[in-house]
C-alpha positions as CSV (number, residue, x, y, z in Angstrom):
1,X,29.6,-5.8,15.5
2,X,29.0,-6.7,18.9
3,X,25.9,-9.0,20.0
4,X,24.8,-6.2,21.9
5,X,24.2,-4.2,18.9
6,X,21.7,-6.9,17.4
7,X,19.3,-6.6,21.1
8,X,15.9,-7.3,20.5
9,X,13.2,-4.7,21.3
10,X,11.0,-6.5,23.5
11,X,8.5,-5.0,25.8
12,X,6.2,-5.9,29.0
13,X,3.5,-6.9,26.9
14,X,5.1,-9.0,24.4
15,X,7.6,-10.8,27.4
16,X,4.2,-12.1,28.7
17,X,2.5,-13.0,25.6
18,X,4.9,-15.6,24.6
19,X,4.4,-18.7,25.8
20,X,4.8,-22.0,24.6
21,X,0.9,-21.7,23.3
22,X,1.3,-18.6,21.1
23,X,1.4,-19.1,17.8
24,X,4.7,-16.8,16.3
25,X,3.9,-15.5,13.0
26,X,7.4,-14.0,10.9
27,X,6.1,-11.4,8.0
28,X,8.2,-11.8,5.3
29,X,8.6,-9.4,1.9
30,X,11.9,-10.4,0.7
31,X,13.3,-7.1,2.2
32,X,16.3,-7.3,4.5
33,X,14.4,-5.6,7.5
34,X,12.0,-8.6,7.6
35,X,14.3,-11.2,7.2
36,X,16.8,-9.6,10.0
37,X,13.6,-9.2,12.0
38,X,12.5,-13.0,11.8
39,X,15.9,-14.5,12.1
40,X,16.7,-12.6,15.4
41,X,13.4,-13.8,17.2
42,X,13.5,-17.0,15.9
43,X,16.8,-17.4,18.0
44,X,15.6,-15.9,21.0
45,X,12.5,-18.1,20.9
46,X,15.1,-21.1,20.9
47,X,16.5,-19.4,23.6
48,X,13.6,-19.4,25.8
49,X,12.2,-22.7,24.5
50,X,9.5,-21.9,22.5
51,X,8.2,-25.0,20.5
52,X,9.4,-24.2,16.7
53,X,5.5,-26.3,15.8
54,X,4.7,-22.7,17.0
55,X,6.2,-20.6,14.0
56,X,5.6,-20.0,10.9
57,X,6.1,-17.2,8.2
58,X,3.4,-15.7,6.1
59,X,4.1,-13.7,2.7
60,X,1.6,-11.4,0.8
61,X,2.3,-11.5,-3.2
62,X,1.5,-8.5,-4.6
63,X,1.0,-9.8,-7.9
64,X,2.9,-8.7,-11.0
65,X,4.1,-5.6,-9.7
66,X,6.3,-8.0,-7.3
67,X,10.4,-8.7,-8.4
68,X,9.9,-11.9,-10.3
69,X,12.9,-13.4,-7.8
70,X,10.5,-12.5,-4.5
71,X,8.9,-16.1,-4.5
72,X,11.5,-18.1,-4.0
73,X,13.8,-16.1,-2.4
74,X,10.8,-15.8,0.4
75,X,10.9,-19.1,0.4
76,X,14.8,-19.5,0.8
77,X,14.7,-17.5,4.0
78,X,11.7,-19.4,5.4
79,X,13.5,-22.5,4.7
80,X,16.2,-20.8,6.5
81,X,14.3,-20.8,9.6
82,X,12.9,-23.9,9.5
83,X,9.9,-22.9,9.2
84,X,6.2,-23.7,7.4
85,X,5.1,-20.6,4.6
86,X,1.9,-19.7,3.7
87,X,1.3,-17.5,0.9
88,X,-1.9,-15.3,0.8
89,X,-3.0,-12.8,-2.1
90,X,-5.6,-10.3,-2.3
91,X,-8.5,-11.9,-3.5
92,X,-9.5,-9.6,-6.6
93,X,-6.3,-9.6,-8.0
94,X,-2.5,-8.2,-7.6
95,X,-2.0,-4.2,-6.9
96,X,-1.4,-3.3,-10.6
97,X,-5.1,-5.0,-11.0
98,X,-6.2,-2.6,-7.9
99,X,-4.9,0.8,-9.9
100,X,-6.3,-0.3,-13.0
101,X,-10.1,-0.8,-11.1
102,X,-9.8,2.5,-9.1
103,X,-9.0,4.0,-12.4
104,X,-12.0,2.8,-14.0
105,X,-14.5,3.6,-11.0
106,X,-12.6,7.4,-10.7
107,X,-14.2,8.2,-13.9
108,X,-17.5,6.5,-12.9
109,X,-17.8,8.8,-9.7
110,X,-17.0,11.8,-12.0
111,X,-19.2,11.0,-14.5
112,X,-22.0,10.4,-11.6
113,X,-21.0,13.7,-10.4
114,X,-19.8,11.7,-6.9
115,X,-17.0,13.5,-6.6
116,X,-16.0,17.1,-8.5
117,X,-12.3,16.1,-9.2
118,X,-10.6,12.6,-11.0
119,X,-9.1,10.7,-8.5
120,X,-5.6,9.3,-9.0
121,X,-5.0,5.4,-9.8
122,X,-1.7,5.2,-7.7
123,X,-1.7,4.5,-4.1
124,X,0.5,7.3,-2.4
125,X,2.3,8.7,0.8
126,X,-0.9,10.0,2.3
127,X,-3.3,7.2,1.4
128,X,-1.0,3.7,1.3
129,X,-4.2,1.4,0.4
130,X,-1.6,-0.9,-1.4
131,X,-0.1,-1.8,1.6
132,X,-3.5,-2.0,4.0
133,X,-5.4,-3.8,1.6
134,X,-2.9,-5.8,-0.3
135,X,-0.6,-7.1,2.4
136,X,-2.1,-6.2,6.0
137,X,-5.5,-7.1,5.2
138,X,-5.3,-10.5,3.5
139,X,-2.5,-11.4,6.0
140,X,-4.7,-10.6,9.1
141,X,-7.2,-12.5,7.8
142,X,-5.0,-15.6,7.4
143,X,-3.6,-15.9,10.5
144,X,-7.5,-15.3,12.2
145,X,-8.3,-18.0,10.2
146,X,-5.5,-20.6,10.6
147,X,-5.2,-19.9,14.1
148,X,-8.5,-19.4,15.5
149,X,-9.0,-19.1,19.0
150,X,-4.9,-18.2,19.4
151,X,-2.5,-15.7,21.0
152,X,-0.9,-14.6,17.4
153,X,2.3,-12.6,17.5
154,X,3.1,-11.1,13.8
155,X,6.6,-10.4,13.9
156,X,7.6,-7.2,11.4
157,X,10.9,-6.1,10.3
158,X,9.6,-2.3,11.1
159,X,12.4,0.2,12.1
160,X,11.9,3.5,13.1
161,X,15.1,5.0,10.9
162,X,13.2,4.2,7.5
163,X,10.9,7.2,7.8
164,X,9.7,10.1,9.4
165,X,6.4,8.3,9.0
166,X,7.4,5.4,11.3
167,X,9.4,7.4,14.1
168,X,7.3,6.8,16.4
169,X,6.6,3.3,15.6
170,X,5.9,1.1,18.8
171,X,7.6,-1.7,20.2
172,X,4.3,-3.6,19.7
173,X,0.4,-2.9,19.4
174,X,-2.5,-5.2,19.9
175,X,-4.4,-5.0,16.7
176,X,-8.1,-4.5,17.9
177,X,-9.6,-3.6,14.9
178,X,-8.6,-7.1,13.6
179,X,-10.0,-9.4,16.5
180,X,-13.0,-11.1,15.7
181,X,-16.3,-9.3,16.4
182,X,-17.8,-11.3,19.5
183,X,-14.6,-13.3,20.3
184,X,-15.7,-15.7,22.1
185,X,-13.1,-18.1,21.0
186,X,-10.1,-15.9,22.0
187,X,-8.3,-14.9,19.3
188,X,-6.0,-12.0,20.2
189,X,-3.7,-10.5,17.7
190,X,-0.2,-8.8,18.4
191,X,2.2,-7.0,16.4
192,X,5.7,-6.5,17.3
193,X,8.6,-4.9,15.6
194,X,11.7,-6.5,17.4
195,X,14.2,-4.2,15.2
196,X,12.2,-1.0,15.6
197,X,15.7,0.7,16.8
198,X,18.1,-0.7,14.9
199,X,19.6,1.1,12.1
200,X,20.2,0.0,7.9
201,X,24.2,-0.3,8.5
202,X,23.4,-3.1,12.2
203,X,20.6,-4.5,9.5
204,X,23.3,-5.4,6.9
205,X,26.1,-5.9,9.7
206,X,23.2,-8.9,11.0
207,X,22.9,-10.4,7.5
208,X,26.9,-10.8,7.1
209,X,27.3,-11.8,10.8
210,X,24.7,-14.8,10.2
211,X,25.5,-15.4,7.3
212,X,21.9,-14.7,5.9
213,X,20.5,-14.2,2.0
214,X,20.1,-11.0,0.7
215,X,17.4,-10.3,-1.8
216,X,19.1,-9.7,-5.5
217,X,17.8,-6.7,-5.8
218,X,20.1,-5.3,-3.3
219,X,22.8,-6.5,-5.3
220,X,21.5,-4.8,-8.2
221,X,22.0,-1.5,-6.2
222,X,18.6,-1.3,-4.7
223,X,18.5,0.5,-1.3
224,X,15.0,-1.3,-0.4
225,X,12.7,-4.3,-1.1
226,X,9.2,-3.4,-2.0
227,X,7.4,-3.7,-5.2
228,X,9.0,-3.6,-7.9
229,X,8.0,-0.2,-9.0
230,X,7.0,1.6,-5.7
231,X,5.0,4.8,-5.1
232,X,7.2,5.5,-2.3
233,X,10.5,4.8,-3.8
234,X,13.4,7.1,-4.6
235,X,14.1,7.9,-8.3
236,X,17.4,5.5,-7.6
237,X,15.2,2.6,-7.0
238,X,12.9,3.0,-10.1
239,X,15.8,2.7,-12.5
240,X,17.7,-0.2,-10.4
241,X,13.9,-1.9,-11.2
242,X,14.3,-1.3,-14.3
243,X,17.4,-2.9,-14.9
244,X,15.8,-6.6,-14.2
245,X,14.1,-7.6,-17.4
246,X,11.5,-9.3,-15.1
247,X,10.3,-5.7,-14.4
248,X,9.4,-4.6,-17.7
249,X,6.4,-6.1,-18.3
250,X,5.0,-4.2,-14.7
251,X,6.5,-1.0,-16.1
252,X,4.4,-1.1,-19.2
253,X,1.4,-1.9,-17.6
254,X,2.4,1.2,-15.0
255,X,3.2,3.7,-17.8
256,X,0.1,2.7,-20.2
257,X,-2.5,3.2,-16.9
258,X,-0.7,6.5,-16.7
259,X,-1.5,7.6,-20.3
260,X,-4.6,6.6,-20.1
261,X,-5.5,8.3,-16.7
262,X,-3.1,11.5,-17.2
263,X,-2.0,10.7,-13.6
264,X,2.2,10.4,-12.7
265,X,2.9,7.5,-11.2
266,X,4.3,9.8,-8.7
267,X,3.9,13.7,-7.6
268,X,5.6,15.7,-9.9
269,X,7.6,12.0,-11.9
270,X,6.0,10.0,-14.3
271,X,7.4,6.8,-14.4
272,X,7.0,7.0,-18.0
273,X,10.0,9.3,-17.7
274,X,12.3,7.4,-15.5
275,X,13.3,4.7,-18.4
276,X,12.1,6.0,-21.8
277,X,14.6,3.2,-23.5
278,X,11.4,0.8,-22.3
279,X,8.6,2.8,-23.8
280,X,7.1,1.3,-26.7
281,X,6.7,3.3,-30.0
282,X,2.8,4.1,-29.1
283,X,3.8,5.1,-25.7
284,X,6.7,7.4,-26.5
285,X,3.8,8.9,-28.9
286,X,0.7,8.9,-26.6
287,X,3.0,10.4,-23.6
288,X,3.2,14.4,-24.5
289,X,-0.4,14.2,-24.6
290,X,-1.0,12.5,-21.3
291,X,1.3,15.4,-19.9
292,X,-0.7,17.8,-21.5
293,X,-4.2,16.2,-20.5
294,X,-2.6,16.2,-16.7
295,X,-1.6,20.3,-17.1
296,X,-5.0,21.0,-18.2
297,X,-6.6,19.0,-15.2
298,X,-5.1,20.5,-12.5
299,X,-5.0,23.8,-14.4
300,X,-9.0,23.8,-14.6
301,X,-9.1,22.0,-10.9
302,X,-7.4,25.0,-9.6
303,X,-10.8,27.4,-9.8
304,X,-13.1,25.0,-8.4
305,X,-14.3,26.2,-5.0
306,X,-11.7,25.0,-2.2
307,X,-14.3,24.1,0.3
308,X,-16.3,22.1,-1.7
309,X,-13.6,19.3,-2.6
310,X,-14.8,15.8,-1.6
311,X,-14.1,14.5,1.8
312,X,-16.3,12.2,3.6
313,X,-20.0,13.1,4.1
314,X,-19.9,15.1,0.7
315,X,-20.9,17.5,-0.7
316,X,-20.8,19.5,2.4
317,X,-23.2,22.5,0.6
318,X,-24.8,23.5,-2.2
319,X,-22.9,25.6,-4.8
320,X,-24.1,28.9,-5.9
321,X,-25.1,29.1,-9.1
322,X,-21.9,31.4,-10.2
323,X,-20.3,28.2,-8.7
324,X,-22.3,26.1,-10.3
325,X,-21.2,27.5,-13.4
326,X,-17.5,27.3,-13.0
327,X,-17.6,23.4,-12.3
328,X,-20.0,22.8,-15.6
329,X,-17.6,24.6,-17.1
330,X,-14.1,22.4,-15.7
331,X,-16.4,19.1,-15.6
332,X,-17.2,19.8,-19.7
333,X,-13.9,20.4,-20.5
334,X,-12.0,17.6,-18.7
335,X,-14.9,15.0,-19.7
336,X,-14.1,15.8,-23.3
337,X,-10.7,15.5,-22.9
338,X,-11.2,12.0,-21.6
339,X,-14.1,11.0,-23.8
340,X,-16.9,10.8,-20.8
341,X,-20.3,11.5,-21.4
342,X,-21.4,14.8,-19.4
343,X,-24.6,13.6,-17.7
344,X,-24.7,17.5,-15.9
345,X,-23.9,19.6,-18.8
346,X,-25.6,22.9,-17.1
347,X,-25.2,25.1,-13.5
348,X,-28.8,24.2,-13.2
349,X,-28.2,20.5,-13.4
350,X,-25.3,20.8,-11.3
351,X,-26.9,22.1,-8.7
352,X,-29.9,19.4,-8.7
353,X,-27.5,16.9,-8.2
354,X,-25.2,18.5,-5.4
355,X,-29.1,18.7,-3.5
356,X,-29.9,15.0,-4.3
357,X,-26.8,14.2,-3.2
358,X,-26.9,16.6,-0.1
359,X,-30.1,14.8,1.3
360,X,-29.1,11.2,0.9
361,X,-26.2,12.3,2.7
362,X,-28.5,14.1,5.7
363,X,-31.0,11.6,5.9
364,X,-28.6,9.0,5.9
365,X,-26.7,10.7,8.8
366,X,-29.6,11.4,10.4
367,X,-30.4,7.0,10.1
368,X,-27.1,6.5,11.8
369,X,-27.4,9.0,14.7
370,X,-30.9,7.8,15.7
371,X,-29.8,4.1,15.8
């Protein structure tokens, strides 16, 4: 592979952002993307004489949904590049601990009559909170903090290949939303994806051409680094997890939050499914049920008035009272099924609370618009 096939992406705005002041931040998960990504700038930086007191790498643990070999091997690679690691977690726990509480305040809000369907546990394609608040978040904050009043460049081992989702992934951004309010002090925050155009094959060709660590999961088959049990991942990579014993304990956890929620782990797979060798007695008992509870839920979901599903400002009306009466019927029969006390057993009552909710939503609307 030539050297011209390993080019960095580098843009206007980046080429003028680095200089020997900036402060050069490598993201790393353990994956071979960021790894590629962070190895390949740090030898352009050399190239251009950038101080190596001016880079560092920065790691979010997920917890114990991560591979129990991502620590050190994070480390490995930052030891690699010479360079000082900070660790940063999200502060009310890992993301298992993050599906466990939105479980818990799902059937709070439905109880409260908050929302008129269960929300899912699981993080998912369309709403990836595991990854904005459990890496992007607590990392952000970080590098604000340890490098106030900097020019920050987060180096990320993006590529535009992985996904239709990040096609049309830039070069770099400049993350606005995560520079101090009233910056007087002038911290300014960058993120550039120097590999956005390489492909997976010039990823691995990099690693054997430099000689560079792969993560052992790859040698276990795995064709990406992520958690350990991902929401995004391929049916492939939720057995090749499976086959590390350090997983298993993360796959219980997984399986019993989805027996208990009647939520898949995935659309249309249950994770429960993908190994049933793991599943404990109770679980391989408890999990015809769960699919059952799940049928019944989106079964009775299905004649609830389209236009009335949450989204933000809800409810958006008031239900009729034949309307009324069809969700007192689906909320009575899916809080049973769950064991959650019906606090709006009747259309009548249904409808009081889509009103009290309506004005607290109008006046509070009304509040924002006049300030």
């Amino acid at each position: 592979m030539t050297r011209e096939a390993h080019q960095l992406a580098i843009d206007p705005t980046i080429a003028k952002e680095i200089t020997s002041d900036t402060e050069i931040v490598y993201s790393l998960s353990g994956g071979k993307d960021s790894s590629a990504a962070a190895h390949r700038v740090d030898l352009y930086l050399d190239s251009i004489g950038h101080p190596k007191s001016r880079r560092h790498a920065i790691h979010a643990d997920l917890g114990k949904i991560e591979w129990k070999q991502t620590p050190k091997f994070v480390e490995q690679i930052a030891d690699t590049l010479a360079v000082d690691l900070t660790v940063v977690r999200r502060k009310a726990g890992g993301l298992i601990e993050r599906w466990q509480d939105r479980w818990a305040r799902s059937q709070a809000r439905y109880r409260d009559l908050l929302t008129y369907q269960l929300i899912s546990p699981f993080s998912s394609a369309s709403l990836r909170f595991c990854t904005s608040e459990a890496k992007v978040s607590p990392i952000n904050a970080e590098l604000k903090r340890r490098h106030h009043g900097k020019t920050i460049i987060s180096v990320i081992g993006v590529r535009r290949a992985e996904s239709l989702g990040r096609a049309k992934a830039p070069i770099s951004k400049f993350e606005a939303s995560h520079t101090p309010p009233n910056n007087r002090a002038g911290t300014r925050l960058f993120s550039w994806n120097p590999i956005v155009e390489w492909t997976e094959g010039q990823v691995y060709d990099y690693h054997a051409a430099n000689d560079l660590p792969l993560h052992p999961a790859y040698g276990m088959g795995s064709t990406r680094l992520s958690c350990s049990y991902c929401v995004l991942a391929s049916l492939h990579n939720l057995q090749t997890a499976s086959l590390c014993d350090g997983n298993h304990a993360s796959y219980a956890e997984i399986v019993d939050l989805e027996l208990t929620s009647g939520f898949s782990f995935q659309p249309g797979r249950w994770l429960a499914q993908v190994t049933p060798e793991l599943l404990s007695a109770d679980q391989a008992r408890h999990l015809p049920a769960a699919i059952k509870s799940a049928e019944l839920r989106r079964g009775l979901e299905n004649s609830l008035p389209p236009d009335l599903r949450f989204k933000r400002g809800w409810p958006p009306r008031l239900p009729t009272l034949a309307e009324a009466t069809t969700i007192a019927t689906v909320r009575r029969a899916i809080l049973a099924d769950r064991s959650i006390s019906n606090l709006y057993p009747t259309p009548s009552e249904i409808q009081a609370r889509f009103a009290e909710l309506h004005s607290t939503h109008r006046r509070k609307a009304e509040k924002e618009y006049q300030q």
